[in-house]
matplotlib code that plots the C-alpha trace (Angstrom):
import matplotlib.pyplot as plt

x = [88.8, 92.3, 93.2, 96.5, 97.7, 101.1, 103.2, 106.5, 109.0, 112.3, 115.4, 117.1, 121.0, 123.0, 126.8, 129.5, 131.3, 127.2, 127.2, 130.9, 130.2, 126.8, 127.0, 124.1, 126.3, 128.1, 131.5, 134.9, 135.4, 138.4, 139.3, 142.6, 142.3, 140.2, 139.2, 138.7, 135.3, 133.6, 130.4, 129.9, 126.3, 125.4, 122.2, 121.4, 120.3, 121.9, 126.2, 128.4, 131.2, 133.5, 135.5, 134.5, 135.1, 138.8, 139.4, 138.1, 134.6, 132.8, 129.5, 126.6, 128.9, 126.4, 128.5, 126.3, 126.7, 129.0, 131.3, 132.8, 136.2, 135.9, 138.8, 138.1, 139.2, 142.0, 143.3, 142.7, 145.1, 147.7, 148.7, 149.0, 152.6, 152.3, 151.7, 148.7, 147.6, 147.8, 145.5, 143.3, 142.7, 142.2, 139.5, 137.6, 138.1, 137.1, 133.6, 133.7, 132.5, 130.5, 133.2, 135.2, 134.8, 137.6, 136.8, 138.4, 141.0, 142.8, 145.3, 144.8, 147.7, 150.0, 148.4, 145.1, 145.6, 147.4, 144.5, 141.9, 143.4, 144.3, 140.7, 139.1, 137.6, 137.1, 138.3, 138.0, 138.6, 136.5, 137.8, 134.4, 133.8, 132.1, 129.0, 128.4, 129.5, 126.8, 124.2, 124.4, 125.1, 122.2, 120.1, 121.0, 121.2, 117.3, 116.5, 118.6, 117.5, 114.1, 111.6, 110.6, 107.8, 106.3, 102.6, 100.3, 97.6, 98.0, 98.4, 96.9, 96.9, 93.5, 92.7, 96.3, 95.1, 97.1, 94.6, 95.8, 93.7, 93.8, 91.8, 92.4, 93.4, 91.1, 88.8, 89.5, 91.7, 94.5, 90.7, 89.5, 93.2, 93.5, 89.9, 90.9, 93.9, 91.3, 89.5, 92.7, 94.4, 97.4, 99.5, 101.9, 102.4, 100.7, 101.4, 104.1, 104.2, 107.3, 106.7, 108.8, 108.0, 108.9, 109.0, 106.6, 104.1, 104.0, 104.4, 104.8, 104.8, 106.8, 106.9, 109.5, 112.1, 111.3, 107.4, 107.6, 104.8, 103.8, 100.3, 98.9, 95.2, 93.2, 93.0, 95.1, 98.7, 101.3, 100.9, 103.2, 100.9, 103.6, 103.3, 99.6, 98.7, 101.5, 104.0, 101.1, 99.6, 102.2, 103.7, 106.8, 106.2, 102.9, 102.0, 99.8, 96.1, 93.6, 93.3, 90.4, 89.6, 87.5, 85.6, 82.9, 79.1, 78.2, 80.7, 79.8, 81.0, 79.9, 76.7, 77.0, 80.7, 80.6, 83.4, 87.5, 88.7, 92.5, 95.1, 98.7, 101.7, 104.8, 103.7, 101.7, 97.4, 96.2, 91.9, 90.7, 86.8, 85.9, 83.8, 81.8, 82.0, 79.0, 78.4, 76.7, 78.5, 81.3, 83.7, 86.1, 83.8, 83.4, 86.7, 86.8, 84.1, 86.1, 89.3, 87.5, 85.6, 89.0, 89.9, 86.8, 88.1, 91.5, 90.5, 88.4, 84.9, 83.4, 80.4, 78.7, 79.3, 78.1, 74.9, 74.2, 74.6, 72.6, 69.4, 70.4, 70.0, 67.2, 65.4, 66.4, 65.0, 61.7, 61.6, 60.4, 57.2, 54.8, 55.0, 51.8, 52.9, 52.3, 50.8, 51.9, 51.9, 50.1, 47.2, 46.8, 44.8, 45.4, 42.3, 41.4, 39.8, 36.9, 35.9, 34.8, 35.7, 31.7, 30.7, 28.6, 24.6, 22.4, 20.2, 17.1, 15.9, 12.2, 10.0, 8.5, 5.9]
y = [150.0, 150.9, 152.9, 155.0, 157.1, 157.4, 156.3, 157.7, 155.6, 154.4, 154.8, 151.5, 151.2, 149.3, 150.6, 148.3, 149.4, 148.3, 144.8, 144.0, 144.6, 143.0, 140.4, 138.3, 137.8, 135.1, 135.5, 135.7, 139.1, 141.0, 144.3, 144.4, 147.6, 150.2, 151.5, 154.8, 153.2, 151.9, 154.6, 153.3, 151.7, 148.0, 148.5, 145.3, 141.8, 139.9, 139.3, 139.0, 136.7, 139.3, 136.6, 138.4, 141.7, 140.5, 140.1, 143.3, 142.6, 145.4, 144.7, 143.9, 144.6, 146.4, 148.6, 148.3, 144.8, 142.8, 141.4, 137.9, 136.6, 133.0, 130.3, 130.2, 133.9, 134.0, 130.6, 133.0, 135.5, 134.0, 132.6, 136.2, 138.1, 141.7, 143.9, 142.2, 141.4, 145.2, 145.8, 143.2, 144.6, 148.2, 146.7, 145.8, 148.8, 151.5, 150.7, 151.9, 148.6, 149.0, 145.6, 143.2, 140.2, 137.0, 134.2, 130.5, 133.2, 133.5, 136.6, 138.9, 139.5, 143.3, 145.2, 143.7, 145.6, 148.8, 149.4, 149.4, 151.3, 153.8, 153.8, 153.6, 150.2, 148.0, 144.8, 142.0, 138.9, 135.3, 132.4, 130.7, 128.9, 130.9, 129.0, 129.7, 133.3, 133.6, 132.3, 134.1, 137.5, 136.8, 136.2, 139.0, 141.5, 140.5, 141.4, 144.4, 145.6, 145.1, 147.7, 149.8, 152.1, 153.9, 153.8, 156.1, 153.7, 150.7, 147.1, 144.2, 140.4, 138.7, 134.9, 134.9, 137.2, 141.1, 143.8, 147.3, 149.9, 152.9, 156.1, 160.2, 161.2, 160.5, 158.6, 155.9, 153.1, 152.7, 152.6, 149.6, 148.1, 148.5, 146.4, 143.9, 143.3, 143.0, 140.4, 138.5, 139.4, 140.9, 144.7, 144.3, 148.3, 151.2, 155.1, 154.4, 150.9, 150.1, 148.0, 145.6, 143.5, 140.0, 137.7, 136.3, 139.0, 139.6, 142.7, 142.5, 145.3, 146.0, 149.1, 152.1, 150.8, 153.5, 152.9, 149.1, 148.0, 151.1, 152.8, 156.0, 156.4, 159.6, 160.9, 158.3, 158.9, 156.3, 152.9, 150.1, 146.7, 144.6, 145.4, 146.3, 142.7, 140.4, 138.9, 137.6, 140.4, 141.8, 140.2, 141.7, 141.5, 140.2, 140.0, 142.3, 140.6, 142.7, 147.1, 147.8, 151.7, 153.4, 155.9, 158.2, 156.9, 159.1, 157.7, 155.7, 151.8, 148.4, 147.0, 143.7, 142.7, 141.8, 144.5, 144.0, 146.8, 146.9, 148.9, 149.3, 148.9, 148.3, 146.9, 144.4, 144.7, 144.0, 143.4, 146.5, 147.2, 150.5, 150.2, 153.3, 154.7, 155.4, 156.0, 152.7, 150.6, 148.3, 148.0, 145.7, 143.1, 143.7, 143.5, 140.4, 139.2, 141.1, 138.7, 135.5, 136.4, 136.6, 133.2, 131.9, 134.1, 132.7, 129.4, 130.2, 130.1, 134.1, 134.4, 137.4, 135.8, 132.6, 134.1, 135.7, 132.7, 130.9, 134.0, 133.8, 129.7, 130.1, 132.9, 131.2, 128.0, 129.9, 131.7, 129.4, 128.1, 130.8, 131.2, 129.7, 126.9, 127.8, 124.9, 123.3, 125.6, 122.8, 123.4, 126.9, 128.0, 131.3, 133.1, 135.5, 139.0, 137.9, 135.0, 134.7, 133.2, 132.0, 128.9, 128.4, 128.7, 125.6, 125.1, 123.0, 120.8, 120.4, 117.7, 116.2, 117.7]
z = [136.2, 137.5, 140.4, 139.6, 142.7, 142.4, 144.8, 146.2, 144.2, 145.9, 144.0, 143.3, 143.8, 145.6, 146.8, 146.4, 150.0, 151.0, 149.3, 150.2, 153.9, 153.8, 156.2, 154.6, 151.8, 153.0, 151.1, 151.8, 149.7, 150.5, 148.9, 146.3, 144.6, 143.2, 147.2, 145.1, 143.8, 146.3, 146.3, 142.8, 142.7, 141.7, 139.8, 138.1, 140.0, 137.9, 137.4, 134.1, 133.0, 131.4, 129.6, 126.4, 127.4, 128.1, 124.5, 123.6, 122.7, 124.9, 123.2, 126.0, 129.2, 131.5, 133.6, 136.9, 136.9, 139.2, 136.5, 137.5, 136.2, 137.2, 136.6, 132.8, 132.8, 134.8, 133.3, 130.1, 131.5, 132.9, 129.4, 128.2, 128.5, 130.2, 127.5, 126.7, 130.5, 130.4, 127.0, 128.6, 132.3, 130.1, 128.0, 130.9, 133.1, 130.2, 130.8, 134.4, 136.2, 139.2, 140.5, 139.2, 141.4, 141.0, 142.4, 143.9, 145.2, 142.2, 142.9, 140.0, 137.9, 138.7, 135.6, 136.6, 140.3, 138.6, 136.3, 138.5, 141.0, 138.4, 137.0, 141.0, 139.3, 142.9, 142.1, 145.0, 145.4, 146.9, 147.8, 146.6, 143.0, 140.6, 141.2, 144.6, 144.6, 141.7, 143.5, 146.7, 145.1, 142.7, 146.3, 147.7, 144.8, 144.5, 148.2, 147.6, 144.3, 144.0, 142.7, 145.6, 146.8, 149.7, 150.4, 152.9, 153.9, 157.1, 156.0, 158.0, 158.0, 158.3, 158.3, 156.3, 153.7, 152.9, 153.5, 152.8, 153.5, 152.0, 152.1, 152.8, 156.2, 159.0, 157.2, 160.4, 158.7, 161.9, 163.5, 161.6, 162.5, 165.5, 165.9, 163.8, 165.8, 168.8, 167.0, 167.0, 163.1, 162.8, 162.5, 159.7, 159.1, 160.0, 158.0, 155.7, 154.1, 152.0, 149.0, 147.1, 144.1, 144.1, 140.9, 139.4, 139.7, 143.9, 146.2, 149.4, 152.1, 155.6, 158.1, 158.1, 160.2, 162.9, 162.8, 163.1, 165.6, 166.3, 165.4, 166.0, 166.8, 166.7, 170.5, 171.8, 170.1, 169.2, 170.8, 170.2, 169.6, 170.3, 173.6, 174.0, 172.7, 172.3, 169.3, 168.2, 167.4, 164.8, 161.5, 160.0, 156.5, 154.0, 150.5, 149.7, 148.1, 148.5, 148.7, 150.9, 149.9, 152.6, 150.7, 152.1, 152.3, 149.2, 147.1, 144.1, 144.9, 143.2, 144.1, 143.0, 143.4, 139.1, 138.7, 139.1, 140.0, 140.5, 141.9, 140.1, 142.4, 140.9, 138.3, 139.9, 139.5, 142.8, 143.2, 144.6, 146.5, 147.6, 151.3, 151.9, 155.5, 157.0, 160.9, 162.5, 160.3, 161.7, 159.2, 160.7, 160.2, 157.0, 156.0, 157.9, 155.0, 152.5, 153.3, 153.7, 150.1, 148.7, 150.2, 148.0, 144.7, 145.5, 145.3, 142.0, 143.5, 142.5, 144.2, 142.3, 139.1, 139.8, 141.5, 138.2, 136.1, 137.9, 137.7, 134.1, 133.6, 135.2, 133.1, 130.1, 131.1, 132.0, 128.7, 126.0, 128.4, 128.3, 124.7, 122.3, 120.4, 116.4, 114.6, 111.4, 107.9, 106.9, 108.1, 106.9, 103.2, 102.4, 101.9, 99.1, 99.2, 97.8, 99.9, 103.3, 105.9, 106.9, 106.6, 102.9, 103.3, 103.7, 100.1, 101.3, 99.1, 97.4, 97.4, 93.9, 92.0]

ax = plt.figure().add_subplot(projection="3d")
ax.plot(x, y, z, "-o")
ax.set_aspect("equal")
plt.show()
């Protein structure tokens, strides 16, 4: 069983002018032409070494890629006279790069520079080897660039576990919140979550910048938890484990916990009960039971399923004694119409005479 709401996706694009003046970067990148270009959007985690595309061979060069020309490329083209440093920088710029990064500061050749800016192609340079610059553009592009989507619902941290809770307006989830940060667990966001997915298989969820630490409670209006209760009382970000969908009491929900229902978010299929809302019934600490059982699935101990097992080991070892035990064919004569099944009569015998 699979929950499918759809979610407000997030387009996913980077602008070069953004990743150049990124400070968590940490590269020496400095601008040498192609200014023209710099709303063009990086769109792919991952770089390129264009050393092939150089020579002509376009084939596989992914335009919203950051396309690296390392020492191995620029030694390439130094060797070649100008006509061909021209052809060369052409080939490379016809397929629109999103940037052309150079790096251990090599200064790119003139037809290099004249290209670009005649194409608006931004072409920088770094005064860090190719390895570094790969890795911390590959680190950042990841934060940057990954999938993306919003979510209506409030997301808590209990006993270190992600609860999101979802359900329709009013049904009292920033109620059950803002209990659970009473009982000492912790506000991650409240309204709008924002959802990224991390490799291998892992989303993880954060406030709207302008809602962060805030929540808004029916008959009370926005109150900021951070001050209300503390630091402690808020976390910034949190995986998300379990969806916790408050449903109303006549809704139809899983009596013995056998079902894994899931919902889909980005991708990822996160374990998903349904609690039915009833009045009298104090939710927060069932949720609180709801995280610690998915501590015990976590660890690969299923409660319901090992509670029916053991009913079943048991039934089956109950089965076979109240049956009779048949005796041996052996001792069976099959009987004929005509006989019966009396025992023969008693002839007494005469005396002499």
């Amino acid at each position: 069983m699979v929950s499918r709401e759809p979610p407000s996706q997030v387009p996913s694009g980077l602008a070069v002018r953004d990743l150049i003046e990124d400070p968590r970067l940490g590269l020496k990148i400095r601008l040498v032409a192609g200014a023209a270009g710099l709303a063009r959007e990086i769109r792919h985690p991952r770089i390129q070494k264009s050393g092939l595309a150089l020579v002509g061979h376009l084939h596989g060069v992914v335009a919203t890629r950051v396309q690296i020309l390392g020492g191995t490329e620029m030694a390439y083209v130094e060797r070649l006279a100008g006509p061909e440093q021209t052809k060369a920088a052409r080939e490379l710029c016809s397929v629109a790069p999103s940037l052309v990064l150079v790096t251990r500061g090599v200064e790119p050749p003139a037809p290099f520079v004249a290209e670009a800016d005649r194409t608006g192609t931004p072409l920088a340079v770094c005064a860090e080897r190719s390895s570094a610059a790969i890795g911390r553009l590959h680190t950042l592009l990841d934060e940057r660039l990954a999938p993306r989507v919003r979510i209506h619902g409030v997301l808590v941290d209990v006993f270190e576990v992600g609860v999101l809770l979802l359900g329709k307006s009013g049904i009292g989830k920033s109620e059950c919140a803002l209990e659970l940060v009473m009982r000492g667990h912790r506000l991650v966001a409240d309204d709008v979550i924002e959802c990224d997915y991390r490799p291998p298989g892992m989303v993880f969820g954060q406030p709207a910048a302008p809602l962060r630490h805030h929540m808004e409670v029916r008959g009370l209006g926005i109150l900021n938890i951070k001050d209300l209760f503390g630091v402690t009382a808020i976390r910034e970000r949190k995986r998300l484990d379990i969806v916790v969908e408050l449903s109303p009491g006549d809704a139809e929900y899983d009596r013995l916990g056998l079902e894994d229902a899931t919902k889909d978010i980005l991708g990822v299929g996160i374990r998903t009960v349904c609690l039915p809302v009833r009045p009298g019934r104090n939710m927060s600490s069932i949720i609180e039971i709801a995280a610690r059982n998915e501590l015990l699935r976590q660890a690969g101990h299923h409660p319901a399923r090992a509670f029916v097992e053991k009913l079943e080991r048991g039934v089956a070892e109950r089965a076979p004694s109240h049956l009779p035990e048949r005796p041996p064919s052996s001792s069976f004569r099959a009987v004929t119409p005509n006989e019966s099944s009396a025992p023969p009569p008693v002839v007494p015998r005469r005396s002499g005479g």
